[in-house]
Wavefront OBJ file of the C-alpha trace (Angstrom):
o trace
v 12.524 3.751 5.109
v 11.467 5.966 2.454
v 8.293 7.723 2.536
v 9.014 8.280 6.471
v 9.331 11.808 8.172
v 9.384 12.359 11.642
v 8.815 9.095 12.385
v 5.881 8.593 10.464
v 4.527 7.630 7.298
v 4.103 10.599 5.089
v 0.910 8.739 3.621
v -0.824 9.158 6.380
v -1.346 12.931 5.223
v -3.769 11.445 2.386
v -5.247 9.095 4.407
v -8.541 9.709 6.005
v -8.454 8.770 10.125
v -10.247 5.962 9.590
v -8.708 4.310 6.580
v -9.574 0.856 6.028
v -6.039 -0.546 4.845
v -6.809 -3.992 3.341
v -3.505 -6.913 2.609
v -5.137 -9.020 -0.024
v -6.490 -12.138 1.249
v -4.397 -14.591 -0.507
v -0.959 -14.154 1.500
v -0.686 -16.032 4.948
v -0.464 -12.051 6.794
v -3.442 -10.766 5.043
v -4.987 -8.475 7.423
v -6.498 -5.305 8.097
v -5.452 -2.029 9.802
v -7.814 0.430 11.251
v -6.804 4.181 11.315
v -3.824 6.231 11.106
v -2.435 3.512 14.226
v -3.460 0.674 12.042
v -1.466 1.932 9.145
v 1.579 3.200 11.659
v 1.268 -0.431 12.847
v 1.156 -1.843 9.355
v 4.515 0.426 8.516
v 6.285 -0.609 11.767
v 5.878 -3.858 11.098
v 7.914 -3.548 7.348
v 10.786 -1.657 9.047
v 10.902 -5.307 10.887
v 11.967 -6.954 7.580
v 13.397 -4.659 5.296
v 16.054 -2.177 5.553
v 15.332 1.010 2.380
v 12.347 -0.491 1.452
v 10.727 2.739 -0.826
v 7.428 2.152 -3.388
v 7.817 3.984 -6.471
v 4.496 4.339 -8.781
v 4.583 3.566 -12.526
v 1.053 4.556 -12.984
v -2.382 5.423 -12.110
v -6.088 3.760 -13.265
v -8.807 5.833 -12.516
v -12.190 4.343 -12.030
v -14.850 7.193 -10.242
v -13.572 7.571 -7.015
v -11.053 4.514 -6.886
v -7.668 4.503 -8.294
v -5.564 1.825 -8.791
v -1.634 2.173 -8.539
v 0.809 -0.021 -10.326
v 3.950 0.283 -8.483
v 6.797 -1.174 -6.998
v 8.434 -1.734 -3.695
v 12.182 -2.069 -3.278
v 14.621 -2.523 -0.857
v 16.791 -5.011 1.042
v 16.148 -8.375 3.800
v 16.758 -6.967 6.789
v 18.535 -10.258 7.932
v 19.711 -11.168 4.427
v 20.706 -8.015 2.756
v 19.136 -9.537 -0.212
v 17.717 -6.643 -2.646
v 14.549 -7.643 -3.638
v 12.023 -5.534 -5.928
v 8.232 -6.205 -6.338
v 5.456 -5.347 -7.778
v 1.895 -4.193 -6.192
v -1.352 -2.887 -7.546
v -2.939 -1.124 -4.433
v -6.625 0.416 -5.018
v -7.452 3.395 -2.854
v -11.044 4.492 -2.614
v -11.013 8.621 -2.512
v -13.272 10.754 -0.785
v -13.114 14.756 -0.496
v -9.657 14.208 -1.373
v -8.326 11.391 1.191
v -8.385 7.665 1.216
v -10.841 6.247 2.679
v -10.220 2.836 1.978
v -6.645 0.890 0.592
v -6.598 -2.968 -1.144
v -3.172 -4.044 -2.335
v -2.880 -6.864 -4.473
v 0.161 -8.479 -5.723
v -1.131 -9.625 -8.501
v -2.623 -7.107 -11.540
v -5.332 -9.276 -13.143
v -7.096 -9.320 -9.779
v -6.644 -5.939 -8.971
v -8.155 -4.978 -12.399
v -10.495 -7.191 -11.900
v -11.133 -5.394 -8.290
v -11.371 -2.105 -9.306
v -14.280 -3.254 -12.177
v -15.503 -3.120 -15.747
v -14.650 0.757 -15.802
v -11.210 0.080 -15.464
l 1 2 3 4 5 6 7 8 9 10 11 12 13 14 15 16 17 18 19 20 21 22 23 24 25 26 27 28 29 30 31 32 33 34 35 36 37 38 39 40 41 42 43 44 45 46 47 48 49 50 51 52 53 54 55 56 57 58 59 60 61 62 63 64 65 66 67 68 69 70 71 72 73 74 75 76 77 78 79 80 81 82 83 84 85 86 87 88 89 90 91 92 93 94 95 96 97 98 99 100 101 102 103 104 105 106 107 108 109 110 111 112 113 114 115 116 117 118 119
Protein backbone atom coordinates (compact mmCIF):
# COMPACT_ATOMS: atom_id res chain seq x y z
CA UNK A 1 0.00 0.00 0.00
CA UNK A 2 1.23 3.32 -0.74
CA UNK A 3 1.91 5.76 1.85
CA UNK A 4 3.40 2.68 3.99
CA UNK A 5 7.12 2.47 5.27
CA UNK A 6 8.31 0.12 7.59
CA UNK A 7 5.23 -1.20 8.15
CA UNK A 8 3.50 1.77 8.99
CA UNK A 9 1.58 4.54 7.79
CA UNK A 10 3.80 7.41 6.96
CA UNK A 11 0.80 9.74 8.15
CA UNK A 12 1.19 8.93 11.31
CA UNK A 13 4.32 11.38 11.34
CA UNK A 14 1.65 14.37 11.09
CA UNK A 15 -0.61 12.98 13.27
CA UNK A 16 -0.74 14.00 16.83
CA UNK A 17 -0.80 10.65 19.40
CA UNK A 18 -4.07 11.14 20.07
CA UNK A 19 -5.72 11.83 16.76
CA UNK A 20 -9.31 11.55 16.66
CA UNK A 21 -9.75 9.81 13.10
CA UNK A 22 -13.49 10.17 12.30
CA UNK A 23 -15.34 7.72 9.06
CA UNK A 24 -18.31 9.87 8.29
CA UNK A 25 -21.39 8.69 9.80
CA UNK A 26 -23.37 7.86 6.82
CA UNK A 27 -21.52 4.50 5.65
CA UNK A 28 -22.53 1.20 7.54
CA UNK A 29 -18.40 1.10 9.03
CA UNK A 30 -18.45 4.59 10.21
CA UNK A 31 -16.33 4.58 13.18
CA UNK A 32 -13.71 6.09 15.09
CA UNK A 33 -10.01 5.36 15.80
CA UNK A 34 -8.17 6.57 18.77
CA UNK A 35 -4.35 7.22 18.47
CA UNK A 36 -1.56 6.29 16.35
CA UNK A 37 -3.08 2.27 17.10
CA UNK A 38 -6.45 3.48 16.10
CA UNK A 39 -5.22 4.82 12.84
CA UNK A 40 -2.62 1.62 12.39
CA UNK A 41 -5.88 -0.31 13.02
CA UNK A 42 -7.90 1.80 10.63
CA UNK A 43 -4.91 1.18 7.83
CA UNK A 44 -4.71 -2.59 8.57
CA UNK A 45 -7.99 -2.98 8.07
CA UNK A 46 -7.79 -1.38 4.11
CA UNK A 47 -4.83 -3.67 3.32
CA UNK A 48 -7.84 -6.33 4.06
CA UNK A 49 -9.68 -5.15 0.90
CA UNK A 50 -7.54 -3.56 -1.43
CA UNK A 51 -4.36 -4.48 -2.96
CA UNK A 52 -2.21 -0.65 -4.19
CA UNK A 53 -4.71 1.29 -2.75
CA UNK A 54 -2.63 5.02 -2.72
CA UNK A 55 -4.67 8.64 -2.04
CA UNK A 56 -3.44 11.27 -4.17
CA UNK A 57 -4.56 15.05 -3.21
CA UNK A 58 -5.97 17.44 -5.84
CA UNK A 59 -6.22 20.23 -3.42
CA UNK A 60 -6.30 21.95 -0.21
CA UNK A 61 -9.21 24.43 1.59
CA UNK A 62 -7.97 26.23 4.32
CA UNK A 63 -10.30 27.38 6.99
CA UNK A 64 -8.12 28.66 10.45
CA UNK A 65 -6.76 25.70 11.69
CA UNK A 66 -8.81 23.04 9.58
CA UNK A 67 -8.05 22.03 6.14
CA UNK A 68 -10.00 20.21 3.96
CA UNK A 69 -8.42 17.80 1.26
CA UNK A 70 -10.06 16.87 -1.97
CA UNK A 71 -8.46 13.77 -3.04
CA UNK A 72 -8.66 10.49 -4.33
CA UNK A 73 -8.05 6.92 -3.41
CA UNK A 74 -7.13 4.27 -5.94
CA UNK A 75 -6.34 0.90 -6.19
CA UNK A 76 -7.64 -2.63 -6.80
CA UNK A 77 -10.44 -5.40 -4.86
CA UNK A 78 -8.37 -7.44 -3.18
CA UNK A 79 -10.68 -10.47 -4.09
CA UNK A 80 -11.84 -8.95 -7.39
CA UNK A 81 -8.91 -7.25 -8.89
CA UNK A 82 -11.38 -4.69 -9.86
CA UNK A 83 -9.58 -1.08 -10.11
CA UNK A 84 -11.67 1.19 -8.53
CA UNK A 85 -10.92 5.08 -7.96
CA UNK A 86 -12.78 7.42 -5.49
CA UNK A 87 -13.11 10.41 -4.30
CA UNK A 88 -12.82 11.79 -0.49
CA UNK A 89 -12.86 15.17 1.16
CA UNK A 90 -11.11 14.47 4.59
CA UNK A 91 -10.92 17.63 7.10
CA UNK A 92 -7.98 17.58 9.47
CA UNK A 93 -8.02 19.94 12.40
CA UNK A 94 -4.14 21.27 12.90
CA UNK A 95 -2.51 22.11 15.94
CA UNK A 96 1.32 23.18 16.45
CA UNK A 97 1.71 21.56 13.25
CA UNK A 98 -0.02 17.94 13.66
CA UNK A 99 -3.51 16.67 13.32
CA UNK A 100 -5.31 16.59 15.96
CA UNK A 101 -8.43 15.55 14.66
CA UNK A 102 -9.41 13.75 10.89
CA UNK A 103 -13.33 13.64 9.28
CA UNK A 104 -13.51 12.08 5.84
CA UNK A 105 -16.45 12.48 3.90
CA UNK A 106 -17.26 11.01 0.65
CA UNK A 107 -19.26 13.40 -0.36
CA UNK A 108 -17.95 17.36 -1.00
CA UNK A 109 -21.11 19.39 -0.30
CA UNK A 110 -21.05 18.00 3.24
CA UNK A 111 -17.60 18.31 3.80
CA UNK A 112 -17.83 22.02 2.75
CA UNK A 113 -20.51 22.30 4.58
CA UNK A 114 -18.34 20.69 7.64
CA UNK A 115 -15.54 22.70 7.50
CA UNK A 116 -18.06 26.12 7.62
CA UNK A 117 -18.99 29.48 6.17
CA UNK A 118 -15.12 30.35 5.92
CA UNK A 119 -14.63 27.81 3.53
Amino acid sequence: MAGVADGRPRVLDVLDPEIEWHIEDTLPDSAIYRGHAGVEEFFAGLRQVWVGLRFEADGFIEAGERVLVVARQIGRGAGSDVLVEQRLYPIFEMRAGRAVRMDVYFDRERATAALGPSA
